[in-house]
mmCIF file as gemmi writes it, N, C-alpha and C atoms, coordinates in Angstrom:
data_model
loop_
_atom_site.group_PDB
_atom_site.id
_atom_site.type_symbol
_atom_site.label_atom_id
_atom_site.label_alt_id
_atom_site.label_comp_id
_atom_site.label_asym_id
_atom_site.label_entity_id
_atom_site.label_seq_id
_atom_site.pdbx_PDB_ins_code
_atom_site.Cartn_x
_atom_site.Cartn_y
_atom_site.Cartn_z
_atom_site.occupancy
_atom_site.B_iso_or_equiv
_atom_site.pdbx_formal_charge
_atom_site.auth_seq_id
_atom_site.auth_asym_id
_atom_site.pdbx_PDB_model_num
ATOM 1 N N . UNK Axp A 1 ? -12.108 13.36 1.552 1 0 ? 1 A 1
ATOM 2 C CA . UNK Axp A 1 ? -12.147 11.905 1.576 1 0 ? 1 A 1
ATOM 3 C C . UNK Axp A 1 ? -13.222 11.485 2.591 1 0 ? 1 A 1
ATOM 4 N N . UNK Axp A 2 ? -14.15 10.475 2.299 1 0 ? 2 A 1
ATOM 5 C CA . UNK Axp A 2 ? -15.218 10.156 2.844 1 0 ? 2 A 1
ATOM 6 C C . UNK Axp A 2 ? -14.91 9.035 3.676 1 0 ? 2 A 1
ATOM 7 N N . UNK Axp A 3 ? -16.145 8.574 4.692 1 0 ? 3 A 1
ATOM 8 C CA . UNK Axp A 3 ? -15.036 7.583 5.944 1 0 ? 3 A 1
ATOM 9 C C . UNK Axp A 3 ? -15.376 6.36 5.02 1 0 ? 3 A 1
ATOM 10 N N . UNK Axp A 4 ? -15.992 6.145 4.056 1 0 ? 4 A 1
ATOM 11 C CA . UNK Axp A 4 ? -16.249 4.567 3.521 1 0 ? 4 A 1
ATOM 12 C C . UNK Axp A 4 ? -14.856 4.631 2.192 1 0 ? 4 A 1
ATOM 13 N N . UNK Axp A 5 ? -14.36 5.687 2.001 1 0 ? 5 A 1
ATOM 14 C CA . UNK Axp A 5 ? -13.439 6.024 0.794 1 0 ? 5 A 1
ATOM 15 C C . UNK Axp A 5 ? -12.622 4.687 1.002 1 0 ? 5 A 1
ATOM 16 N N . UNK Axp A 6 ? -12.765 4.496 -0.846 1 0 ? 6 A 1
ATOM 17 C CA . UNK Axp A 6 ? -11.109 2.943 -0.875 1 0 ? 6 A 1
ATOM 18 C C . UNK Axp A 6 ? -9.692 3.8 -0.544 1 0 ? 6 A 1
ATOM 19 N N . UNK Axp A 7 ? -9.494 2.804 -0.134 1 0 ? 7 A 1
ATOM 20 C CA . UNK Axp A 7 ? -7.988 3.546 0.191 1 0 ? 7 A 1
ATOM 21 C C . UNK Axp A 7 ? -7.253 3.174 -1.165 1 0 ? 7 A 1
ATOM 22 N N . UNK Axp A 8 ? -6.598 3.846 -1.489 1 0 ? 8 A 1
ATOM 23 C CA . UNK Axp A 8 ? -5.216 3.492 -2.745 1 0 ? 8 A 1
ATOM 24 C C . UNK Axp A 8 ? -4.492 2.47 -1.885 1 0 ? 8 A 1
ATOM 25 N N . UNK Axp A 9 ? -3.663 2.194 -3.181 1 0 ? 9 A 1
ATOM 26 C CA . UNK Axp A 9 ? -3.216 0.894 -2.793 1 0 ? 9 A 1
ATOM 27 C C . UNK Axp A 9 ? -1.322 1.184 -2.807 1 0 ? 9 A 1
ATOM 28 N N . UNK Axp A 10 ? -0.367 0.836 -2.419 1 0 ? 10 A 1
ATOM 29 C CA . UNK Axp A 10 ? 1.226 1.474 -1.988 1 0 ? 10 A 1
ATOM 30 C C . UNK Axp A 10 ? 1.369 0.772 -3.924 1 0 ? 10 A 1
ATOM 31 N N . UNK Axp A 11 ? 2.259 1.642 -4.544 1 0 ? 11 A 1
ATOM 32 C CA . UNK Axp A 11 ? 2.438 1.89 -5.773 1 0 ? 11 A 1
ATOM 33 C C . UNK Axp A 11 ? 3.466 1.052 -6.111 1 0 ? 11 A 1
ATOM 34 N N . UNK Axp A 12 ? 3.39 0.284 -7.195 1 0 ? 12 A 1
ATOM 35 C CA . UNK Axp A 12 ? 4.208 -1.058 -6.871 1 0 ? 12 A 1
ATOM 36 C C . UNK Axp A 12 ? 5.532 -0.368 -7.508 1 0 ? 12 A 1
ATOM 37 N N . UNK Axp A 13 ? 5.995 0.556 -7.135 1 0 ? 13 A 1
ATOM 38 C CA . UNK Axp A 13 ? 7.501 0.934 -7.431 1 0 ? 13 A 1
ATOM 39 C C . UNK Axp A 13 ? 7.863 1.461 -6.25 1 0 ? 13 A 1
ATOM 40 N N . UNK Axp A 14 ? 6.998 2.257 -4.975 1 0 ? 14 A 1
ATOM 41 C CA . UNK Axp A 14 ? 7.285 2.135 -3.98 1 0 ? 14 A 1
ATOM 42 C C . UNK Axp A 14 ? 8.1 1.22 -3.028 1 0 ? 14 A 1
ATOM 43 N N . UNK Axp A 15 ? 9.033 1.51 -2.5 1 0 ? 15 A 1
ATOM 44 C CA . UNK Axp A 15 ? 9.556 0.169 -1.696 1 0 ? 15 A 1
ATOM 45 C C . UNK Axp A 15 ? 9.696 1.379 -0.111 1 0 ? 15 A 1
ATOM 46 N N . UNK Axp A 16 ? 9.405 0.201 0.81 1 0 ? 16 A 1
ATOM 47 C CA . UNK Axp A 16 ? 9.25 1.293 2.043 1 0 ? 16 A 1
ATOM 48 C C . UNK Axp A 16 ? 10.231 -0.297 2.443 1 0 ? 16 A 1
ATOM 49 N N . UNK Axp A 17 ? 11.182 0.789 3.611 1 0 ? 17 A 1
ATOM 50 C CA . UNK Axp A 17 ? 12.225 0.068 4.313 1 0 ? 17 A 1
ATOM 51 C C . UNK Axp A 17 ? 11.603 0.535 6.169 1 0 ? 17 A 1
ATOM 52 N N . UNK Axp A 18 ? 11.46 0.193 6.89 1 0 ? 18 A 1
ATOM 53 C CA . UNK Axp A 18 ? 11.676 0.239 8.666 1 0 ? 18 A 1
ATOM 54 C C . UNK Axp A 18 ? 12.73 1.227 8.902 1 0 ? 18 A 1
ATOM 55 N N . UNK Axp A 19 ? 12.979 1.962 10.181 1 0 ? 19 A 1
ATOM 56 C CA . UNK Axp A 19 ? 14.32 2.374 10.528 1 0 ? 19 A 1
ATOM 57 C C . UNK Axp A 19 ? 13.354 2.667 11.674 1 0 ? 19 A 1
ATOM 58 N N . UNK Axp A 20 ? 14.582 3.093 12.941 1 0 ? 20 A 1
ATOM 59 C CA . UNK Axp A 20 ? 14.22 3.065 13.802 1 0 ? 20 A 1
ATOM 60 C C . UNK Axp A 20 ? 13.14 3.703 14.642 1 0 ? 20 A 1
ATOM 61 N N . UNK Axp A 21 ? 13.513 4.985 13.97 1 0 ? 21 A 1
ATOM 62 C CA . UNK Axp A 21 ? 11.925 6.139 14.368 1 0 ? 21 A 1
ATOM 63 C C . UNK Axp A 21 ? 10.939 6.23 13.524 1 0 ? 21 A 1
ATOM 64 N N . UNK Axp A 22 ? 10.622 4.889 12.627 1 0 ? 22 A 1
ATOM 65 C CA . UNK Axp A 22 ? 9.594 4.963 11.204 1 0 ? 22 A 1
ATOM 66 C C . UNK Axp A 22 ? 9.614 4.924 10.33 1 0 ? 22 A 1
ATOM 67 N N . UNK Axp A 23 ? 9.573 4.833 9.255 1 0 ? 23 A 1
ATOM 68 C CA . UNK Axp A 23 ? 10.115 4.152 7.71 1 0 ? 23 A 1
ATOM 69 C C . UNK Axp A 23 ? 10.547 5.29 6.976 1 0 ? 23 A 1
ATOM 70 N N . UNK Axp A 24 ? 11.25 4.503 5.476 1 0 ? 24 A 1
ATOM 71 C CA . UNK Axp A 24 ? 11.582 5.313 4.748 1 0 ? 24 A 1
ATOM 72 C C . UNK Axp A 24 ? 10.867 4.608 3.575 1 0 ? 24 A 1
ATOM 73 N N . UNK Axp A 25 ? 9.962 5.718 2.854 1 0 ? 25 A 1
ATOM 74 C CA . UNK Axp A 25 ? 9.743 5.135 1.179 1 0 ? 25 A 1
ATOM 75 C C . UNK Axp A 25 ? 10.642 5.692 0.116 1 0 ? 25 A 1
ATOM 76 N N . UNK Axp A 26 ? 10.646 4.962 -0.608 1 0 ? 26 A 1
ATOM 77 C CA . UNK Axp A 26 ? 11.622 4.884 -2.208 1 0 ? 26 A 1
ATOM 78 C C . UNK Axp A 26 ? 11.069 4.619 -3.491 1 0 ? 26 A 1
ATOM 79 N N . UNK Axp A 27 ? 10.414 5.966 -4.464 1 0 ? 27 A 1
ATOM 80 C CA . UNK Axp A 27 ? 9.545 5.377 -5.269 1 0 ? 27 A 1
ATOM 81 C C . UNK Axp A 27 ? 11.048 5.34 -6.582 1 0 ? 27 A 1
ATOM 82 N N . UNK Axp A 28 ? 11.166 3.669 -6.779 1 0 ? 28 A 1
ATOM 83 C CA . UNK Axp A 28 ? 11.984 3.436 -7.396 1 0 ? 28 A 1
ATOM 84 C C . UNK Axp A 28 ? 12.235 4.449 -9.096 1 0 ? 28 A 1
ATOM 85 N N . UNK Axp A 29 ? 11.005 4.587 -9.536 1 0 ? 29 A 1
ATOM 86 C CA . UNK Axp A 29 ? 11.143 5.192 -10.85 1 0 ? 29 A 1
ATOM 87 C C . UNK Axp A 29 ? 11.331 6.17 -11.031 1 0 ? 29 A 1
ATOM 88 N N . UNK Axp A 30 ? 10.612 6.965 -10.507 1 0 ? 30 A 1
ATOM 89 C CA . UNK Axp A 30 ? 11.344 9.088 -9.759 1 0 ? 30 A 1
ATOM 90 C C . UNK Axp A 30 ? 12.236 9.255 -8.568 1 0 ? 30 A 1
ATOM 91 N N . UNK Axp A 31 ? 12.618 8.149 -8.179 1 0 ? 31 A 1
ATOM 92 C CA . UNK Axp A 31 ? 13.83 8.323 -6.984 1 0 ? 31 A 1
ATOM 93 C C . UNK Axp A 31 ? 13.191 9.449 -5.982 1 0 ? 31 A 1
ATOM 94 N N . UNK Axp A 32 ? 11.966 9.37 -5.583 1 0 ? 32 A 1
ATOM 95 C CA . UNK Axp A 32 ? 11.455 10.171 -4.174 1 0 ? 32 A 1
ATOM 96 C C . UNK Axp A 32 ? 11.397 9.421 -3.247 1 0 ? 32 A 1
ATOM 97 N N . UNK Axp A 33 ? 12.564 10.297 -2.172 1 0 ? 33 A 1
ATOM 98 C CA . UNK Axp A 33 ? 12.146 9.665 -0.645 1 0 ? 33 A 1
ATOM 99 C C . UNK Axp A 33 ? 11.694 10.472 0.114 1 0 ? 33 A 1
ATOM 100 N N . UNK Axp A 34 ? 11.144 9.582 1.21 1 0 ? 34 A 1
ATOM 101 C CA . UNK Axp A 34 ? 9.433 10.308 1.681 1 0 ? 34 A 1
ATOM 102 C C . UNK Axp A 34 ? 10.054 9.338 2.856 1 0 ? 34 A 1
ATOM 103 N N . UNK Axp A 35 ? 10.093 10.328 4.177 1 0 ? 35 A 1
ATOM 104 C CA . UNK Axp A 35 ? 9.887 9.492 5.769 1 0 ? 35 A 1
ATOM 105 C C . UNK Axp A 35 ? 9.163 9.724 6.222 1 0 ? 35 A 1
ATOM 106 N N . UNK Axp A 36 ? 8.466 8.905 7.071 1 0 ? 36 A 1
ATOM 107 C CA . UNK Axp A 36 ? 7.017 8.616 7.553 1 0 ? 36 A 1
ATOM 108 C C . UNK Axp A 36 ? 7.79 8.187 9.413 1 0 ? 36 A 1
ATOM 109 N N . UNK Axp A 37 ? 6.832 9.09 10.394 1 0 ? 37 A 1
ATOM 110 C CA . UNK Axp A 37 ? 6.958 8.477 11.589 1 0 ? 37 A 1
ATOM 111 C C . UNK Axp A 37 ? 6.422 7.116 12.154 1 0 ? 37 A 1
ATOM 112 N N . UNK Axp A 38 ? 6.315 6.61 13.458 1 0 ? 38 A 1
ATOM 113 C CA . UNK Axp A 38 ? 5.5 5.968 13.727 1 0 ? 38 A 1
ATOM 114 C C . UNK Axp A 38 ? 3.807 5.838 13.27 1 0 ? 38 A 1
ATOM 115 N N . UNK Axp A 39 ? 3.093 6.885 13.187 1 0 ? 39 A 1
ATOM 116 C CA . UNK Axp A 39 ? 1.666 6.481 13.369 1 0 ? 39 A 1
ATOM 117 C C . UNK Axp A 39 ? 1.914 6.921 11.539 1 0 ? 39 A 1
ATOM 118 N N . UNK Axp A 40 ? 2.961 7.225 10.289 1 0 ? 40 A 1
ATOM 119 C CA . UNK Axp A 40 ? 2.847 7.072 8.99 1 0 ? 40 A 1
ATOM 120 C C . UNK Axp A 40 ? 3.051 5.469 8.671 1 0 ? 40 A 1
ATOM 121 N N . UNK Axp A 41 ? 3.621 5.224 9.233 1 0 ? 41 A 1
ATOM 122 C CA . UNK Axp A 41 ? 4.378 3.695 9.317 1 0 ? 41 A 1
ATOM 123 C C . UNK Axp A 41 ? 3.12 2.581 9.225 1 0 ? 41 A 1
ATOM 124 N N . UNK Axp A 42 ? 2.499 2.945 10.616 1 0 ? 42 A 1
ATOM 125 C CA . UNK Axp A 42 ? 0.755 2.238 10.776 1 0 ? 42 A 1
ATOM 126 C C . UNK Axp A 42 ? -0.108 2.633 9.605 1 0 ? 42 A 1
ATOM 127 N N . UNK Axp A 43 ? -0.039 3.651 9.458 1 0 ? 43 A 1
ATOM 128 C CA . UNK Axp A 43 ? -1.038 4.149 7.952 1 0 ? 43 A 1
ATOM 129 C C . UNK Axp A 43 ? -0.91 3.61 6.798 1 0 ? 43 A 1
ATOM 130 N N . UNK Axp A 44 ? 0.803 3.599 6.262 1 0 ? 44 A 1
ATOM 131 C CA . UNK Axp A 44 ? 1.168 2.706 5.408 1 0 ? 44 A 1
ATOM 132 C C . UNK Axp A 44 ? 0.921 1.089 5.236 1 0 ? 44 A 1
ATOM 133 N N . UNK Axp A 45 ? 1.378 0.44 6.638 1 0 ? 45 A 1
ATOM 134 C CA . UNK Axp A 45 ? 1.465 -0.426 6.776 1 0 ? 45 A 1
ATOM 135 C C . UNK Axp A 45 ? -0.248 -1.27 6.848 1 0 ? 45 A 1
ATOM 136 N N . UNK Axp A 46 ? -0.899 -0.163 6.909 1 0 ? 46 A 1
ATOM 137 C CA . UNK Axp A 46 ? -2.542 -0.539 6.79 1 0 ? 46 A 1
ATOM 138 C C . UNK Axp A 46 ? -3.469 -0.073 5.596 1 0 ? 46 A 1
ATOM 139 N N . UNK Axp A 47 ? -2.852 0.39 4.68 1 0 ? 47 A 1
ATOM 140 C CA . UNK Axp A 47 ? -3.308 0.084 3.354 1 0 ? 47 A 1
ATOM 141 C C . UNK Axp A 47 ? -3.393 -0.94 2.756 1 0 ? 47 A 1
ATOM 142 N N . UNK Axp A 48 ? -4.316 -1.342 1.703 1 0 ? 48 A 1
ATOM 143 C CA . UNK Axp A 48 ? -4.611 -2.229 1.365 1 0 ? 48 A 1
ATOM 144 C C . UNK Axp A 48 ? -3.528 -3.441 0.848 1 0 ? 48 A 1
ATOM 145 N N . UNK Axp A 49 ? -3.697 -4.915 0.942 1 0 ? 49 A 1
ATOM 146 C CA . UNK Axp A 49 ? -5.1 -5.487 1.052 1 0 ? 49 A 1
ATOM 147 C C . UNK Axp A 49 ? -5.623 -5.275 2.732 1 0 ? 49 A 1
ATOM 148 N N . UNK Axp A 50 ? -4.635 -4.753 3.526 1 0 ? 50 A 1
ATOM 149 C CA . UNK Axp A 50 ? -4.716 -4.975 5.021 1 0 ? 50 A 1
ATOM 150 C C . UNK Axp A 50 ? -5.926 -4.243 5.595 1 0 ? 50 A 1
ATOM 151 N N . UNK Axp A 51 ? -6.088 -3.07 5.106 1 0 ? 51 A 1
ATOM 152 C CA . UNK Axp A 51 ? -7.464 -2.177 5.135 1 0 ? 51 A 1
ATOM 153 C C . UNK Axp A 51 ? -8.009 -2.072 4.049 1 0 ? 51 A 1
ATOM 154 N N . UNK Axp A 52 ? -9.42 -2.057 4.13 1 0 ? 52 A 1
ATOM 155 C CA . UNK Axp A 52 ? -10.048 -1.49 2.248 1 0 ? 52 A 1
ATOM 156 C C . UNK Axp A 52 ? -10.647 -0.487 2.296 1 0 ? 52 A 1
ATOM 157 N N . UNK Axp A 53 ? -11.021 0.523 3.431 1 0 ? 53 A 1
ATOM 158 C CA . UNK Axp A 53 ? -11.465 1.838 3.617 1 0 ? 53 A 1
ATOM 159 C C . UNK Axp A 53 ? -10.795 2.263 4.366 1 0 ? 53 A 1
ATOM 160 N N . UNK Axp A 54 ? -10.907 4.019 4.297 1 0 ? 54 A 1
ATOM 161 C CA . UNK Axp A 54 ? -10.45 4.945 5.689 1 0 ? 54 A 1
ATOM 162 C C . UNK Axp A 54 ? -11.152 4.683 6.749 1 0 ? 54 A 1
ATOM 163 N N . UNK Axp A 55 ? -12.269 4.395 6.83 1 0 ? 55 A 1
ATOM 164 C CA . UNK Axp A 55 ? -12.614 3.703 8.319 1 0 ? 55 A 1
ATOM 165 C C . UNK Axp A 55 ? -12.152 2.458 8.991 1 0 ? 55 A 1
ATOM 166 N N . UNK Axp A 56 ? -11.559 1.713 8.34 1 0 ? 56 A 1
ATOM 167 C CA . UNK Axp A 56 ? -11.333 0.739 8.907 1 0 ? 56 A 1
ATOM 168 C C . UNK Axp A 56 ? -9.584 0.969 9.362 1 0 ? 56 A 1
ATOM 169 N N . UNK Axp A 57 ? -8.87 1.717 8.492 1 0 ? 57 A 1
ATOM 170 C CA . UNK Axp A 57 ? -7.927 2.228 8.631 1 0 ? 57 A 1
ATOM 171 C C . UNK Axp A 57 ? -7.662 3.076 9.899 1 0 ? 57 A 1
ATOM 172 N N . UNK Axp A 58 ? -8.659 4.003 10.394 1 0 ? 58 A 1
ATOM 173 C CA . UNK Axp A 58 ? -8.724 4.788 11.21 1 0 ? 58 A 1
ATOM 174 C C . UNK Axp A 58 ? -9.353 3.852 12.385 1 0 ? 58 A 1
ATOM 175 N N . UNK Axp A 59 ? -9.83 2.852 12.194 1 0 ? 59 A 1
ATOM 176 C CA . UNK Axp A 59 ? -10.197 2.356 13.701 1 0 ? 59 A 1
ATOM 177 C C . UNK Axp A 59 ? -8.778 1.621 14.074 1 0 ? 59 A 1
ATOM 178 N N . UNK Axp A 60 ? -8.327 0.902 13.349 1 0 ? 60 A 1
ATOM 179 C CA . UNK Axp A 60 ? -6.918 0.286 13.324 1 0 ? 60 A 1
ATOM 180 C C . UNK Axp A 60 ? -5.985 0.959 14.488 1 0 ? 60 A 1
ATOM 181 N N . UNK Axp A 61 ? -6.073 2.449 13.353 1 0 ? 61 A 1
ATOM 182 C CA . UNK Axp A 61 ? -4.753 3.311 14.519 1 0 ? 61 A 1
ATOM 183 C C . UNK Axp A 61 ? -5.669 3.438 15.842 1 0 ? 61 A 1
ATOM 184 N N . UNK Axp A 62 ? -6.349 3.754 15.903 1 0 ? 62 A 1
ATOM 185 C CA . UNK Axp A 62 ? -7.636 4.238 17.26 1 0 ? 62 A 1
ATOM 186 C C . UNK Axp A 62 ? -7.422 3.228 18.098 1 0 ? 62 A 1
ATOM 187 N N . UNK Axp A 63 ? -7.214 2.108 17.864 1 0 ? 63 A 1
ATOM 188 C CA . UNK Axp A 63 ? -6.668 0.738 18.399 1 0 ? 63 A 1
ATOM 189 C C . UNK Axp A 63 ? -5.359 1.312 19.545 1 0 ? 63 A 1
ATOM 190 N N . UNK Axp A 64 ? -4.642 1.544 18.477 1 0 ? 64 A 1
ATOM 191 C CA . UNK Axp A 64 ? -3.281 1.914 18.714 1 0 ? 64 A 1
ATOM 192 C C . UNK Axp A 64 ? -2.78 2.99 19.727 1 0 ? 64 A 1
ATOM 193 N N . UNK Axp A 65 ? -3.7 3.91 19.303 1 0 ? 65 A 1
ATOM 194 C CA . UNK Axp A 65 ? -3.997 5.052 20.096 1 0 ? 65 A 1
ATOM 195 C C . UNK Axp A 65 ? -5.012 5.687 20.756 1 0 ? 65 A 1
ATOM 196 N N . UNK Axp A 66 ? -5.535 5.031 21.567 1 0 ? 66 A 1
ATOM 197 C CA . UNK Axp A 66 ? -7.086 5.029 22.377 1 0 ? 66 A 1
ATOM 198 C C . UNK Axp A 66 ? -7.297 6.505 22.855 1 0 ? 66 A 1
ATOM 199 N N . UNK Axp A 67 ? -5.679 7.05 22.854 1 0 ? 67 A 1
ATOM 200 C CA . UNK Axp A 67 ? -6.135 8.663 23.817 1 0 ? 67 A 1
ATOM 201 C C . UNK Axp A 67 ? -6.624 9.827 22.799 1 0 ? 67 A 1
ATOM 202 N N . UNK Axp A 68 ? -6.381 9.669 21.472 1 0 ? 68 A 1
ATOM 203 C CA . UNK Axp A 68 ? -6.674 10.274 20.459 1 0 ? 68 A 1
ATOM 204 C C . UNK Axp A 68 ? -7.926 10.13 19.706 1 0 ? 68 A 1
ATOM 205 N N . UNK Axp A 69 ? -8.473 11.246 19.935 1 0 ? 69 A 1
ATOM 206 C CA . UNK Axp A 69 ? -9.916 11.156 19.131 1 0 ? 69 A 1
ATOM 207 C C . UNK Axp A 69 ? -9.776 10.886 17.724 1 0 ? 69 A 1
ATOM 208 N N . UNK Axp A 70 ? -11.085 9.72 17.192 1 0 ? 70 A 1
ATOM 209 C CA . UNK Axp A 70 ? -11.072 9.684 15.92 1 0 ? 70 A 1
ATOM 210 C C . UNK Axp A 70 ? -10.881 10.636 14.602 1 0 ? 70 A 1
ATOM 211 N N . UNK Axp A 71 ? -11.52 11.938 14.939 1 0 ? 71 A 1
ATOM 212 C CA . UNK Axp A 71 ? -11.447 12.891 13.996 1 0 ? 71 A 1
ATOM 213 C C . UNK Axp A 71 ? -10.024 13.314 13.8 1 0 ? 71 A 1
ATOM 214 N N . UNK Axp A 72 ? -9.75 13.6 14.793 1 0 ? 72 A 1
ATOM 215 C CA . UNK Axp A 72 ? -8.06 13.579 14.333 1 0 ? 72 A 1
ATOM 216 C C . UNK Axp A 72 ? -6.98 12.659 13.419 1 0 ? 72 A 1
ATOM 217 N N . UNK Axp A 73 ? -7.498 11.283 14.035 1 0 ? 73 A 1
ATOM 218 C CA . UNK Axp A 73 ? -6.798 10.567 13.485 1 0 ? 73 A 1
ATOM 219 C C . UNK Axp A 73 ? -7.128 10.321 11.752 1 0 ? 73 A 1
ATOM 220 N N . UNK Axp A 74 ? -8.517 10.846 11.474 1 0 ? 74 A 1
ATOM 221 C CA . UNK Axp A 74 ? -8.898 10.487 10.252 1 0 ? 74 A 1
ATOM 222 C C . UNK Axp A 74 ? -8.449 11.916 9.359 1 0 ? 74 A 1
ATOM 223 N N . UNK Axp A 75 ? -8.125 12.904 10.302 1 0 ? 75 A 1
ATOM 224 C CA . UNK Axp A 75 ? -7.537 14.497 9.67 1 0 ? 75 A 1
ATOM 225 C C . UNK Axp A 75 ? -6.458 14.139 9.259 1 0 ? 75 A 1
ATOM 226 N N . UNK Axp A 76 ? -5.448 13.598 10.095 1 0 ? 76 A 1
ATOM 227 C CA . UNK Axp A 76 ? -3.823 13.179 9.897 1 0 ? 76 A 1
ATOM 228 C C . UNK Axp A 76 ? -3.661 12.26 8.907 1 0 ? 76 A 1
ATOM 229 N N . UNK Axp A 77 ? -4.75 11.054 9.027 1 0 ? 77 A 1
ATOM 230 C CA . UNK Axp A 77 ? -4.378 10.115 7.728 1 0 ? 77 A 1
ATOM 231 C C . UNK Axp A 77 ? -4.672 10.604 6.563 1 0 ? 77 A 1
ATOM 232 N N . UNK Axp A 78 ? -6.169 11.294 6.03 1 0 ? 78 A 1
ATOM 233 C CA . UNK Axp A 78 ? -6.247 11.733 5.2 1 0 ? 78 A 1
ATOM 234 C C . UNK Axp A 78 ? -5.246 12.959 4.413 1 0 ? 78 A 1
ATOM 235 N N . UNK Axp A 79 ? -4.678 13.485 5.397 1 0 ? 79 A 1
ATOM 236 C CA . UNK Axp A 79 ? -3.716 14.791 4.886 1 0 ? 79 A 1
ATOM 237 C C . UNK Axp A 79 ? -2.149 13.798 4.643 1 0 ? 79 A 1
ATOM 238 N N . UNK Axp A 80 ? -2.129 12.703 5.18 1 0 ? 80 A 1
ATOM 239 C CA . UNK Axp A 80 ? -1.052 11.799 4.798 1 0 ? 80 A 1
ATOM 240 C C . UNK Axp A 80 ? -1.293 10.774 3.757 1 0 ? 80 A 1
ATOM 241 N N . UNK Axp A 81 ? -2.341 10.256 3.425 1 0 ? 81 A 1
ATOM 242 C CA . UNK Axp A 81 ? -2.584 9.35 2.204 1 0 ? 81 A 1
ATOM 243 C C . UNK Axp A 81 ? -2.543 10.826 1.155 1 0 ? 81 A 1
ATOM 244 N N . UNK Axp A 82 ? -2.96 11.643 1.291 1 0 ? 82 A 1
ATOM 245 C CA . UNK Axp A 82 ? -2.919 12.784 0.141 1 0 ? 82 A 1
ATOM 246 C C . UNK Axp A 82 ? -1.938 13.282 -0.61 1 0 ? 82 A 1
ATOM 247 N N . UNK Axp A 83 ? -0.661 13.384 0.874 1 0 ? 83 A 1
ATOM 248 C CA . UNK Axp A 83 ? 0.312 13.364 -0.055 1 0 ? 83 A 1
ATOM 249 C C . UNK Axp A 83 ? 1.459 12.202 -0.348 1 0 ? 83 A 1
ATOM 250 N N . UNK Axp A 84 ? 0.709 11.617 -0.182 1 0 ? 84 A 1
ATOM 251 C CA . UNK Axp A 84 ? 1.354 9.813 -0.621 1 0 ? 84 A 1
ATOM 252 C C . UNK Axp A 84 ? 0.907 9.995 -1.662 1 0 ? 84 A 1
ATOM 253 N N . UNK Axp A 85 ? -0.496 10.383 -2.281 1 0 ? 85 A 1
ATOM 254 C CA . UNK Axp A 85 ? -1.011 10.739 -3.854 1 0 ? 85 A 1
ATOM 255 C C . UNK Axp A 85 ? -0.258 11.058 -4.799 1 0 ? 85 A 1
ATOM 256 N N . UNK Axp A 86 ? -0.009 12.465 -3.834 1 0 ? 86 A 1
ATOM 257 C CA . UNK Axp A 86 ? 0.668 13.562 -4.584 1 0 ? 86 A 1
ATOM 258 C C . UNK Axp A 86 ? 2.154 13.386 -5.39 1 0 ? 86 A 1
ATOM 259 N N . UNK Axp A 87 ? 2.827 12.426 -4.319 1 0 ? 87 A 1
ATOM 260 C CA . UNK Axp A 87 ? 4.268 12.134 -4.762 1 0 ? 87 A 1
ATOM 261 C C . UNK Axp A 87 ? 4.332 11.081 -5.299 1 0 ? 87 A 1
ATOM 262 N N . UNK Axp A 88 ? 2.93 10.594 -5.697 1 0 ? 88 A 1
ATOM 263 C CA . UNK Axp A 88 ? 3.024 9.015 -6.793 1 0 ? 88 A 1
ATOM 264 C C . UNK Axp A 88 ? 3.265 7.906 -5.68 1 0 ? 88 A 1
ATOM 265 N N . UNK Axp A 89 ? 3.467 7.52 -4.162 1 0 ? 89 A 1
ATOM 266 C CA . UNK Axp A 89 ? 3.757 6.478 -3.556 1 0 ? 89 A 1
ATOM 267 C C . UNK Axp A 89 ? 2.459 5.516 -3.458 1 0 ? 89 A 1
ATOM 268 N N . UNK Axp A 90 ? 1.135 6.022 -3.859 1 0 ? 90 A 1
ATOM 269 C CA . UNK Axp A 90 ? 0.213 5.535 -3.807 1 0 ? 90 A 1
ATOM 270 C C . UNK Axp A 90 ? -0.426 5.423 -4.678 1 0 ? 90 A 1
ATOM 271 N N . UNK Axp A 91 ? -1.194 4.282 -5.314 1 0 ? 91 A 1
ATOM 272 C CA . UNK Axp A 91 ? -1.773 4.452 -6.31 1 0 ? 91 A 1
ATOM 273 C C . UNK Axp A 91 ? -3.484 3.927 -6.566 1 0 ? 91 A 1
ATOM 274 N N . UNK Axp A 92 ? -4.571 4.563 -7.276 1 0 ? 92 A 1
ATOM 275 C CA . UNK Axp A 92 ? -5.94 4.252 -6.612 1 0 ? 92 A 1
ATOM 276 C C . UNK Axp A 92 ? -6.275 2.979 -8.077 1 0 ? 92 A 1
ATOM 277 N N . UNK Axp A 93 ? -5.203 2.86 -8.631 1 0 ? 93 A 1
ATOM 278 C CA . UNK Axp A 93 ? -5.084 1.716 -10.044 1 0 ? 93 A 1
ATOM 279 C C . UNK Axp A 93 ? -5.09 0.471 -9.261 1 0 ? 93 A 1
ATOM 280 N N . UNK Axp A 94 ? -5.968 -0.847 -10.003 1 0 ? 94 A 1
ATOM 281 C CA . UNK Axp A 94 ? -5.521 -1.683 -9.329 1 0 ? 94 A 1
ATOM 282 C C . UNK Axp A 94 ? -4.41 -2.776 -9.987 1 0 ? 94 A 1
């Protein structure tokens, strides 16, 4: 994934709920749940329309987390939007 890449967009059967240590998603039509920590929560919660690339996504958290180098943060999101792919919670349809 490239740093200008669109981000997919949360799959409109997805429903993500809060809880206390970070969310839970629910893709209503295959019944997969998927928990996400704090900095999945920010990732999620910064997909589009809120972000429209992984760079802008990744400066977001970088915001968030100043002590963490960018490359990392763009390793972790990308290996986490991937398998948001993978399990259908995300979708690159508009």
């Amino acid at each position: 994934m490239e740093r200008s890449t669109t981000l997919p967009k949360p799959h409109p059967a997805a429903v993500f709920k809060p809880v206390s240590d970070g969310g839970v998603l629910l893709h209503t039509e295959s019944e997969i749940y998927f928990g996400l920590n704090e900095v999945g929560v920010l990732i999620w919660e910064s997909l589009p329309p809120e972000c429209a690339d992984l760079e802008g996504l990744c400066e977001r958290i970088s915001a968030r987390y100043p002590d963490v180098d960018l490359e990392t943060i763009r390793a972790d999101a990308v290996e986490l939007i991937e398998t948001l792919e993978e399990k259908q919670l995300v979708t690159k349809e508009g």
